[in-house]
N, C-alpha and C positions, 0 to 999 in steps of 0.2 A: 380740436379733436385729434391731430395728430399729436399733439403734448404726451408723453410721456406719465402715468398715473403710477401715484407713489401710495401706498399705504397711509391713509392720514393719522395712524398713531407710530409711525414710523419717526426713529432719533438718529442721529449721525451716531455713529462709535466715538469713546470717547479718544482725545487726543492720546491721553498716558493710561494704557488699559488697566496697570497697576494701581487697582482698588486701595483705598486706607482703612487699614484692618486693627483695630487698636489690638495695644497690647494688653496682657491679662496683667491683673494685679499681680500675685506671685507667679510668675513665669515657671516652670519646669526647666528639666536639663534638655528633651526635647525643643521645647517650644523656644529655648534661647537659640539651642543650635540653628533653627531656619531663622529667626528673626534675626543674627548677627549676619547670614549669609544673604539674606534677603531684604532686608529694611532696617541695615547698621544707622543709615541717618536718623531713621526715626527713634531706632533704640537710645543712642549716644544723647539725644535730648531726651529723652523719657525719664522720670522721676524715680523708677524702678533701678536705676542703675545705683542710685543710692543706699539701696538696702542692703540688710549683712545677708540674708539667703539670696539674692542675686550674688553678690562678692565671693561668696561660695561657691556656688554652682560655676560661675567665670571660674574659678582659679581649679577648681576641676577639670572642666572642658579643658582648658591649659593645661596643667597636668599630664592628664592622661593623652592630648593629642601630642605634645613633646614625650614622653615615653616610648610610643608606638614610634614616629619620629626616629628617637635615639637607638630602638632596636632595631629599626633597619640599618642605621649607618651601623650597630653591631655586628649585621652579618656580614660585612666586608671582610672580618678578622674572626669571626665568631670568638668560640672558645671564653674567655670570661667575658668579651665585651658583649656580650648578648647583655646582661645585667648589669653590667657595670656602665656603657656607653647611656642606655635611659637615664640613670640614677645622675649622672653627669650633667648629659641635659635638661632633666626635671629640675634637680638643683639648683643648677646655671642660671634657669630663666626665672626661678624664682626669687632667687639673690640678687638677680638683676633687677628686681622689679624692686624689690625693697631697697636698696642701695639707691635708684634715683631716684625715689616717690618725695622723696624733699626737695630735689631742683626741680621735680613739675609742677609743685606746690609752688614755690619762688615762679617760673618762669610762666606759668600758668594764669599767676598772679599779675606780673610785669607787662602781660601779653592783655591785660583788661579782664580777666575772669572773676567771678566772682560766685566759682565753684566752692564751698565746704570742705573740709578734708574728707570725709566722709565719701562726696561724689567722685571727688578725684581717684580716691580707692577704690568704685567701684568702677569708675571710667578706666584706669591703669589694668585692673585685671579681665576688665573687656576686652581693651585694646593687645592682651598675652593670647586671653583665647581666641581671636578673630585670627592670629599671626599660628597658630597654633593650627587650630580648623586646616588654613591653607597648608602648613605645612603637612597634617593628615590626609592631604589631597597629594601633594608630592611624592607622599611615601612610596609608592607603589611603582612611580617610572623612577625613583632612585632604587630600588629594592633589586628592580632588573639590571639595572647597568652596576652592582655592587657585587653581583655575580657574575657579570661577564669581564671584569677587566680586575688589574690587580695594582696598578697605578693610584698613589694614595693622591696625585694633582689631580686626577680626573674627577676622582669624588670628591675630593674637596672642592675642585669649583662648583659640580652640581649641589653640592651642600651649600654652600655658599652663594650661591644663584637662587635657592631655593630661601634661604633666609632671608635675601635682600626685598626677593619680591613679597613673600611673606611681610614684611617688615614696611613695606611701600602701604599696603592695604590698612595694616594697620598703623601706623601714623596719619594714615586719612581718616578712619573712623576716630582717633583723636584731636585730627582737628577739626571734625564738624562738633564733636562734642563742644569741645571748648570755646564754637563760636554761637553755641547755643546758651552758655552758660556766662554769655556777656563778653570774650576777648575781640578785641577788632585788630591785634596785632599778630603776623605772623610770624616776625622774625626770631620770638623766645620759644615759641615750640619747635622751630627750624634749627637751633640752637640745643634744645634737648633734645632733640626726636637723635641730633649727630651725637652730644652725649652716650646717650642709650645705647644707640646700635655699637657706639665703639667698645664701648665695657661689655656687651655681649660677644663682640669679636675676642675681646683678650680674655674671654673669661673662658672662651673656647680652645686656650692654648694654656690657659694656668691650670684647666682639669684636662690635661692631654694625658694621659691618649685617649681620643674617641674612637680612633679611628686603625691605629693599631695595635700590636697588644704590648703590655712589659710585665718586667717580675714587679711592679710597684702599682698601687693604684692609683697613684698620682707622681707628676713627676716634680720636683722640687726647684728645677735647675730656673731659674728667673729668666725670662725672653720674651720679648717681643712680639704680635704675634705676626707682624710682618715681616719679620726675621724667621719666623719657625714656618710659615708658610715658604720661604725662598727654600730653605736647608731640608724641607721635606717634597719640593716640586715634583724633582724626578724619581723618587722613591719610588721601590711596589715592595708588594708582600711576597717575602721568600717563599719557596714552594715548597 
């Protein structure tokens, strides 16, 4: 009598409140953007990632969040890099992506996958947009500290702070993809994922300036970019 009376159609809550909510056949540009921010695992195996209007839609969300991206790091210098600093970055990551889509294919392969070219394209330009997203989430507390200080180190590490972590995220949604698509090795994607990010650091210094302005819109002089990052540390913008 003293026992405690429970509801007899009464259930415990579940352990992981996060319902499984398939994904739509043709997905939207909506519906990708909450599904990569919200159930990247489940996407990165989903069958949809395969298809050319997925491939699409991924390499737009990328696009257009490196754009936005590239126009803030423009307002540190304005004047033509409003426009020109996007078009660097949109460029950059897209040239990036196609310059290594062959060693993910090799390493991907090496790694035990037994992804298509096809999936792998549509996994590569997932894995731009999720890096992309984050970095559209960054924009806004780089946007303020690009107005407040005139130090080209300071932005550049928060740029650079912002693409590392960006870049963490997404090398995690490719590597669950590719261990859904059969690889049991980690060491060839650890292997490209360092590839990738390094050709996106130098390609961030062979389309210099982003970040300040010149009479060229490209600079031609060959370097390093951990030599241009030392020779532009203590820089700021003339007033």
């Amino acid at each position: 009598m003293n026992q405690e009376h429970a509801e007899p159609n009464a259930t415990p809550p579940p352990l992981n409140p996060t319902q499984y909510v398939p994904i739509p056949k043709n997905p939207n540009l909506r519906e990708l953007f909450e599904i990569l921010l919200r159930r990247p695992a489940q996407l990165a195996g989903h069958q949809v990632c395969e298809e050319k209007p997925t491939l699409l839609r991924f390499g737009l969300i990328a696009l257009l969040s490196i754009l936005v991206f590239g126009f803030v790091l423009g307002t540190f210098a304005y004047k033509d890099q409003l426009w020109a600093a996007p078009i660097k970055m949109g460029g950059g990551l897209l040239f990036a992506g196609l310059i290594c889509f062959p060693s993910l294919y090799i390493f991907s392969t090496l790694a035990g996958s037994n992804a298509s070219a096809a999936r792998l394209g549509g996994l590569l330009s997932g894995m731009l947009a999720m890096a992309g997203l984050l970095l559209l989430g960054f924009a806004p507390a780089l946007w303020i500290f690009a107005q407040g200080t005139s130090s080209f180190g300071f932005i550049g590490a928060l740029a650079l702070l912002s693409w590392l972590a960006a870049m963490i995220f997404a090398f995690r949604f490719m590597r669950v993809a590719l261990r859904v698509t059969g690889a049991t090795q980690t060491a060839p994607l650890v292997i490209w994922s360092i590839i990738f990010l390094l050709v996106t650091l130098q390609l961030s210094t062979s389309l210099r300036p982003i970040l300040g302005t010149s009479d060229k819109f490209l600079n031609t002089e060959k370097k390093f970019f951990l030599q241009h990052w030392c020779d532009t540390m203590n820089k700021s913008l003339k007033p």
